[in-house]
C-alpha beads as a LAMMPS data file, in Angstrom:
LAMMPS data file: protein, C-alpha beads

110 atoms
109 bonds

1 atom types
1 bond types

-500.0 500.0 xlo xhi
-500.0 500.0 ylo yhi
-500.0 500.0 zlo zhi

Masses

1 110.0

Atoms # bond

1 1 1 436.746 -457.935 176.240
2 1 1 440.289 -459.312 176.232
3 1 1 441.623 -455.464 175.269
4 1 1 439.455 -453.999 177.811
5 1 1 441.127 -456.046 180.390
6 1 1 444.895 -456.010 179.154
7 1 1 443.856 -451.804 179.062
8 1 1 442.780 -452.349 182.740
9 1 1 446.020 -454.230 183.694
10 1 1 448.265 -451.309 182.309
11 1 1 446.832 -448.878 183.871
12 1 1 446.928 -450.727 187.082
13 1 1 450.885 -450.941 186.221
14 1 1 451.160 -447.135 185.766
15 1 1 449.507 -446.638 188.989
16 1 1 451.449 -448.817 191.015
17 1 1 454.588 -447.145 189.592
18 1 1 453.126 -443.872 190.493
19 1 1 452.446 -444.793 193.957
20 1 1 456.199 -446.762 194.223
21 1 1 457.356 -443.156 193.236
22 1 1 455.210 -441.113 195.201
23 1 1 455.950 -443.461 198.437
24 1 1 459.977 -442.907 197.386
25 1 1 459.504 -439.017 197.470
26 1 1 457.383 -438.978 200.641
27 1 1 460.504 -440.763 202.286
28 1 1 462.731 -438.356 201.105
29 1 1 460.732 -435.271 203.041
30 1 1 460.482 -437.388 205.960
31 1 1 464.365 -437.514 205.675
32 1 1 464.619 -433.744 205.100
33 1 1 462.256 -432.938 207.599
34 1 1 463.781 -435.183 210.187
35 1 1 467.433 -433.342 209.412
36 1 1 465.510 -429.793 209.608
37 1 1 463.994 -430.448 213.325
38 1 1 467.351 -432.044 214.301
39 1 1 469.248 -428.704 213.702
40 1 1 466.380 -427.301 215.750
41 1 1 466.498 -429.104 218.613
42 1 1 470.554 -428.886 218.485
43 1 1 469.786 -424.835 218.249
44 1 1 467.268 -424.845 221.208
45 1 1 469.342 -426.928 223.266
46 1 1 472.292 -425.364 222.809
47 1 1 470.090 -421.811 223.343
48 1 1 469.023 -423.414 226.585
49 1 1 472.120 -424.277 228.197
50 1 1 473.343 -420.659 227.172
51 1 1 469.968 -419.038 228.737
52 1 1 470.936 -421.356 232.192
53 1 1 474.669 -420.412 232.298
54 1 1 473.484 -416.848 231.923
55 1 1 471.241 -416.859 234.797
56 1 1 473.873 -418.881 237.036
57 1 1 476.723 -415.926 235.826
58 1 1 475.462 -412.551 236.279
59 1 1 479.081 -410.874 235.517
60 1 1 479.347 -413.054 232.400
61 1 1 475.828 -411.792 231.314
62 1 1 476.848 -408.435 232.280
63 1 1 479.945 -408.817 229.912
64 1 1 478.365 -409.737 226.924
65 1 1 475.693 -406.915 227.459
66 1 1 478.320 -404.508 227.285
67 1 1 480.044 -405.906 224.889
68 1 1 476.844 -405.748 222.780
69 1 1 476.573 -401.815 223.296
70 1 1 479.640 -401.115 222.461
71 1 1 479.830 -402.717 218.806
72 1 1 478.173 -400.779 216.368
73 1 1 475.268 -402.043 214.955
74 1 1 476.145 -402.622 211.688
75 1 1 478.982 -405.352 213.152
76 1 1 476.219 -407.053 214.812
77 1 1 474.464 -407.589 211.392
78 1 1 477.300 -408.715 209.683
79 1 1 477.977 -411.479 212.635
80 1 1 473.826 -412.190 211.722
81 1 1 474.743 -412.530 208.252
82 1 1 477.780 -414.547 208.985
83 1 1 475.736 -416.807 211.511
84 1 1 472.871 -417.319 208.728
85 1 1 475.729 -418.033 206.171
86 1 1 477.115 -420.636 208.311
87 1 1 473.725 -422.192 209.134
88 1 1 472.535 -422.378 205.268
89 1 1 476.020 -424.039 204.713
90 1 1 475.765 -426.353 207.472
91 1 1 471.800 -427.433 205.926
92 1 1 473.498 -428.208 202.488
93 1 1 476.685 -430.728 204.053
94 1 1 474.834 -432.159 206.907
95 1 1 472.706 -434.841 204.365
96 1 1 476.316 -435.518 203.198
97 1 1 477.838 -436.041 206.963
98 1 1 474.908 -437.958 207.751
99 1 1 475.444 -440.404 204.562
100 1 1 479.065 -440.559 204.903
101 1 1 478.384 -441.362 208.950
102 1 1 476.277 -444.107 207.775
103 1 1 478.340 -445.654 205.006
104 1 1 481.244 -446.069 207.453
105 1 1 479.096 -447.875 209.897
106 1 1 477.437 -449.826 206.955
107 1 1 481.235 -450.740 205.971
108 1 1 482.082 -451.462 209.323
109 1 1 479.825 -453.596 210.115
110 1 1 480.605 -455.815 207.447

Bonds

1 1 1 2
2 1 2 3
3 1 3 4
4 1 4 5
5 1 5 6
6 1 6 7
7 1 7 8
8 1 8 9
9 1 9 10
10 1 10 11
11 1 11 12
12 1 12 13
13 1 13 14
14 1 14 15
15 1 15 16
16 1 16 17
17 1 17 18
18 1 18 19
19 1 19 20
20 1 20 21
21 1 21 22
22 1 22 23
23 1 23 24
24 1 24 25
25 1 25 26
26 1 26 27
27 1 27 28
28 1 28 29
29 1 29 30
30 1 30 31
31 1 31 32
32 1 32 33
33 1 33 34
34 1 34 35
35 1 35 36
36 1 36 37
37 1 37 38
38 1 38 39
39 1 39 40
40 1 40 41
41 1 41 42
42 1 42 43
43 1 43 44
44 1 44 45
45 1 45 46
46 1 46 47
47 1 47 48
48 1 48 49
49 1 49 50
50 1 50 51
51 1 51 52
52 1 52 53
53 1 53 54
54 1 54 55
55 1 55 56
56 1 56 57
57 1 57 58
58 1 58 59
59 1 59 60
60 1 60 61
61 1 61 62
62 1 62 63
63 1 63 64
64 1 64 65
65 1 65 66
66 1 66 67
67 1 67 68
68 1 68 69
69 1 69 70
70 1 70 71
71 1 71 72
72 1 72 73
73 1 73 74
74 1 74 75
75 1 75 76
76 1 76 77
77 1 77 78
78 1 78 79
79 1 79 80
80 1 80 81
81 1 81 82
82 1 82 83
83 1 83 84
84 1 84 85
85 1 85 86
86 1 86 87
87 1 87 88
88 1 88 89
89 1 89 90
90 1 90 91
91 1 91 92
92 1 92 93
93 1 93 94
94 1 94 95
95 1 95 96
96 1 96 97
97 1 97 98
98 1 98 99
99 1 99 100
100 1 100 101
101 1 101 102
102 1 102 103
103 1 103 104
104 1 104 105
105 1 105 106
106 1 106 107
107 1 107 108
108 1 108 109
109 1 109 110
């Protein structure tokens, strides 16, 4: 009876460390997740404000429509292949803006 019970107690140990780890990883795609729909919202926003000061400037719209004719279209894809560049580079620093951004308010608050 006694080594049925110490059996039960260590699995209930193993389980609770599973569930410690599984809570830790959960947290760390909420992080991820959060980071993902912030660069998002920054993109729509900023896609917005564009879309508004396009309608407000038809001579500034009518600019950049030209100007989009008259580049070839294989300069267009590299600038979309320069753009996605920058964006996959920006996903891989931000977590380390975001921790340095927190360590020096961590340090200064102290």
């Amino acid at each position: 009876m006694r080594r049925k019970s110490e059996q039960l107690a260590l699995q209930r140990e193993v389980l609770l460390l599973k569930i410690r780890a599984q809570r830790q990883l959960l947290a760390l795609q909420v992080e991820d997740l959060k980071q993902s729909t912030e660069v998002a919202e920054f993109g729509y926003h900023c896609a917005r404000r564009l879309v508004g000061t396009l309608r407000h400037q038809p001579l500034l719209t009518a600019a950049i429509t030209a100007a989009a004719l008259l580049i070839k279209p294989t300069r267009i894809a590299s600038v979309a292949k320069a753009a996605i560049n920058t964006w996959q580079m920006w996903r891989a620093i931000a977590p380390l803006i975001k921790q340095f951004k927190s360590d020096a308010k961590s340090t200064d608050a102290k």
